[in-house]
C-alpha positions in Angstrom: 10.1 -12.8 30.1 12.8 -15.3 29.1 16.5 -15.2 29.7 17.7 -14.2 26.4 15.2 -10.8 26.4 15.7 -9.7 29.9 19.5 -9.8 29.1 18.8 -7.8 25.5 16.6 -5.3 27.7 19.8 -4.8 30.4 22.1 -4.2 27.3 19.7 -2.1 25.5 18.9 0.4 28.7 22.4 0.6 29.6 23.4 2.2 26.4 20.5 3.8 26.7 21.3 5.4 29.8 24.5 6.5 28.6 22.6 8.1 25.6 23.6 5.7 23.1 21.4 3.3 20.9 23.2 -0.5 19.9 23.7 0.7 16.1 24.5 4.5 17.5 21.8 6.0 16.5 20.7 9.0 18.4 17.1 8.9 20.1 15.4 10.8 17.9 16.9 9.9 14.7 16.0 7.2 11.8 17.5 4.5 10.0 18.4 5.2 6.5 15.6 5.6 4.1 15.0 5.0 0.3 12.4 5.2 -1.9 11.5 3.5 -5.4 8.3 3.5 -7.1 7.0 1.5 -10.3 8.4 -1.7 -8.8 5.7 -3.8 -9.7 4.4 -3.3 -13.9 1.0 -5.3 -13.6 -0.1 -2.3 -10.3 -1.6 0.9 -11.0 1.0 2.2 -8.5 3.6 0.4 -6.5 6.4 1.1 -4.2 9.2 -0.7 -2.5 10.3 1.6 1.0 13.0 0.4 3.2 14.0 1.8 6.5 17.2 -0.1 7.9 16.8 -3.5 6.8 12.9 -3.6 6.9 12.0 -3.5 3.5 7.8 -3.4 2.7 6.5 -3.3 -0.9 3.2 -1.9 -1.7 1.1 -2.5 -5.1 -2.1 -0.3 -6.0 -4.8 -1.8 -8.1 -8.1 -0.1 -8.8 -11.5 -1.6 -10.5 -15.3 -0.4 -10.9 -17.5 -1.4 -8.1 -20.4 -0.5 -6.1 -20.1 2.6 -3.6 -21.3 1.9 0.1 -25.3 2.9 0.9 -23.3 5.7 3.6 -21.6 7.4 1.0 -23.0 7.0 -2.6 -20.8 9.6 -4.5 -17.9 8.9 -3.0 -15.3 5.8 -3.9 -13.7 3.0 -2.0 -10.7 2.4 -0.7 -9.5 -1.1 1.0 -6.0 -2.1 3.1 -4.9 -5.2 3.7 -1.4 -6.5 4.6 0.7 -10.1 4.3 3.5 -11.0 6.6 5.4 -13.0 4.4 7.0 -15.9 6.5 10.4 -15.2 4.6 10.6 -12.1 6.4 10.6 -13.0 9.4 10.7 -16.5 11.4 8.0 -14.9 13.8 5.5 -14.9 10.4 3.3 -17.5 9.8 1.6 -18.6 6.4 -2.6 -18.2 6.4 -4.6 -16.4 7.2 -4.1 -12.7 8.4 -2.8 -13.0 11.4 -3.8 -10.5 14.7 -0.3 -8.3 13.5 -1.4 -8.4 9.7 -4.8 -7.1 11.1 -3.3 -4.2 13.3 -1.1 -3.1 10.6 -3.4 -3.0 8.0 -5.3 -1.1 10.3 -3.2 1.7 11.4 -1.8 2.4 7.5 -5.5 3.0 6.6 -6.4 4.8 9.4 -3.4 7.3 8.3 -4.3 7.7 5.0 -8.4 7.4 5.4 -8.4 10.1 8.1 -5.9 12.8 6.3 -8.2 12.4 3.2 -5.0 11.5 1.3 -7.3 10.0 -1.6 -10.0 12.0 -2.9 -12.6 9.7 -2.8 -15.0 12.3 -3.4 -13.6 12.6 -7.2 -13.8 9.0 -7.4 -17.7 8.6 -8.1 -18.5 7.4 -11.5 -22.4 6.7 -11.3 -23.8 8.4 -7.9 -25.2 4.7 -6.2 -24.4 3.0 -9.0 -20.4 2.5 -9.5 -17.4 4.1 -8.4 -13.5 3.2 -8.3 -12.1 0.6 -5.4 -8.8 1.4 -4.6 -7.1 -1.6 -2.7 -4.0 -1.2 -0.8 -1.7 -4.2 -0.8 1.2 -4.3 1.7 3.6 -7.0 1.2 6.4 -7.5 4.4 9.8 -8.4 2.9 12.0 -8.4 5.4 11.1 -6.9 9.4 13.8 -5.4 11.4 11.3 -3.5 13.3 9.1 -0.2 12.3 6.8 -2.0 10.3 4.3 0.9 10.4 6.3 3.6 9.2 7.9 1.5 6.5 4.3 0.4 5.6 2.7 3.8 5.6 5.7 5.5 3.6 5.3 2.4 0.7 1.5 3.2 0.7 1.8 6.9 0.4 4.5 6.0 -2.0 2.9 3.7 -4.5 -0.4 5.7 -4.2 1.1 8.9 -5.5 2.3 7.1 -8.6 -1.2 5.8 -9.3 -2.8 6.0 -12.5 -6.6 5.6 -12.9 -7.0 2.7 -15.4 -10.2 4.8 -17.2 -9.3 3.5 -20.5 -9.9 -0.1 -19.5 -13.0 0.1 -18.6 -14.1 2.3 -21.4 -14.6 5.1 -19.4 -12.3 8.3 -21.0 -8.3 8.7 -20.9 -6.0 7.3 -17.8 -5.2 10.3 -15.4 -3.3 10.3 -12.2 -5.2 9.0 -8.9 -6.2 12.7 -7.2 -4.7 12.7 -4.1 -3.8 15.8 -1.4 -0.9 16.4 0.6 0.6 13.1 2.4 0.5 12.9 6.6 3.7 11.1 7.7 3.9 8.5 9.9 6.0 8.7 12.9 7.0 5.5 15.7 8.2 5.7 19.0 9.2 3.0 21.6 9.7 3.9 25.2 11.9 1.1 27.5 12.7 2.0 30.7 13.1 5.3 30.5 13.9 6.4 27.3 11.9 7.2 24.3 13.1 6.4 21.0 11.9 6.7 17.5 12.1 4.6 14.5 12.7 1.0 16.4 15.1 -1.8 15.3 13.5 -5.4 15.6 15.6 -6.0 19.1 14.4 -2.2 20.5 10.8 -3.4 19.4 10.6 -6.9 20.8 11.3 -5.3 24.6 9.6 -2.2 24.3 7.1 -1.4 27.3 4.9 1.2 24.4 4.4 2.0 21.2 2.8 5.3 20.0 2.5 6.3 15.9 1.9 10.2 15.2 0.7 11.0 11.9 1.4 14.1 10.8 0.7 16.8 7.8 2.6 19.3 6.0 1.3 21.9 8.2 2.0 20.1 11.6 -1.1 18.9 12.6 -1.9 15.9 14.0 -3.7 13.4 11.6 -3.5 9.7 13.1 -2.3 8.5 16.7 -2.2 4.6 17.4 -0.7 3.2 20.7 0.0 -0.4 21.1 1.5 -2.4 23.8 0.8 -2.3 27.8 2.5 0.1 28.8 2.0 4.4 29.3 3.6 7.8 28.5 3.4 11.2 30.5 2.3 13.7 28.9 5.8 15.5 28.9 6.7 12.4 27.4 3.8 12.5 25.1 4.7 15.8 23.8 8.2 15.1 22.8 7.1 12.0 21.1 5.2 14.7 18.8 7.5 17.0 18.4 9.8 14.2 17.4 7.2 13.1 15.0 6.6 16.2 13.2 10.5 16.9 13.1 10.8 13.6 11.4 7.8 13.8 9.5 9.1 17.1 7.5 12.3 15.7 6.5 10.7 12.4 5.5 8.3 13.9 3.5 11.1 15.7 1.6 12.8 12.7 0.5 9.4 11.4 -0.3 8.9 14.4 -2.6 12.5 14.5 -4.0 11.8 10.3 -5.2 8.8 11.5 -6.7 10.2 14.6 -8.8 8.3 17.3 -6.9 
């Protein structure tokens, strides 16, 4: 560790241990959140989420192709992310980089596991065609919590999704079919403490990282940890319980943007 993050660590644990956070948050509370959708015209769907100053735009687009040999009535969905080097001098330009890869990842994971999209209703000839729903993330500007900014623009953009039926002569446009949203949920322990919702400088020195996705009815639909380092399981269980907290009052503000 260089001389510039070991003195960030000692700054950031010492308000820490005095129960304080460098832009006074508390431990278990987020940065400011908003919510627009439509941003992009040309996307079925599309959504631009910021939480602090990350800021992570997500387009939807959706065309006819061929289902996989595992599952021939059901449609396709893709994810794929781009760390924009504007957004951060850390970002390089080509291909997807090993942090492109892992975030990608985890959004998909969230929304492929809690069934979000009803694939199932997505089948237009049973092993012959079906509807591809690809998942672009675009990374604007990082200040840390790329993976709940990222999963929040996805859920976002896809519940504004409209099926493009009409242009491929196949009936009237209707809304992408979709079931009730998991929320995403990251914590950082340093030291210590455990903290949700990570600024950039939190992030950088953070020993873990663990992302709880959960559902309207509180149960657990995603977990990813990342970096070396481990939790108890006291630890373990607050980090939940901070998630699910979280996750209800995000998901209201994600219902409120979207008129429900």
């Amino acid at each position: 560790m260089t001389l510039v993050p070991i003195i960030k660590r000692d700054f950031i644990e010492k308000l820490a241990s005095q129960g304080k956070r460098a832009d006074n948050r508390k431990f278990d509370q987020y940065r400011p959140i908003t919510i627009e959708t439509n941003v992009i015209n040309k996307a079925e769907g599309s959504a631009l989420v910021k939480i602090g100053n990350t800021q992570v735009m997500v387009g939807i687009k959706m065309d006819v192709g061929e289902p996989y040999s595992d599952s021939p009535d059901s449609g396709v969905m893709t994810t794929a992310a781009e760390l924009i080097p504007l957004a951060s001098p850390d970002f390089e330009a080509g291909p997807p980089q090993a942090d492109a890869i892992e975030l990608a990842r985890v959004v998909d994971r969230g929304v492929r596991e809690s069934e979000v999209i009803e694939l199932d209703k997505l089948c237009i000839e049973p092993g012959e065609k079906v509807w591809i729903v690809f998942i672009d993330i675009h990374i604007l500007d990082y200040d840390g919590n790329l993976f709940d900014t990222a999963s929040l623009a996805a859920l976002a953009a896809l519940s504004t999704t409209i099926v493009p039926a009409a242009r491929h002569e196949l009936g009237e446009n209707y809304p992408l079919p979709l079931k009730e949203p998991p929320i995403s949920c990251t914590s950082i322990k340093i030291g210590d403490y455990v903290m949700v919702d990570p600024s950039l400088d939190e992030e950088q020195i953070a020993d873990i990282r663990l992302t709880v996705a959960t559902d309207k009815n509180g149960d657990i639909r995603a977990m990813q940890k990342g970096l070396k380092g481990s939790l108890a399981k006291e630890e373990i269980q607050k980090v939940i319980k901070t998630s699910l907290d979280n996750g209800q009052e995000i998901r209201k503000q994600l219902y409120k943007n979207l008129g429900k």
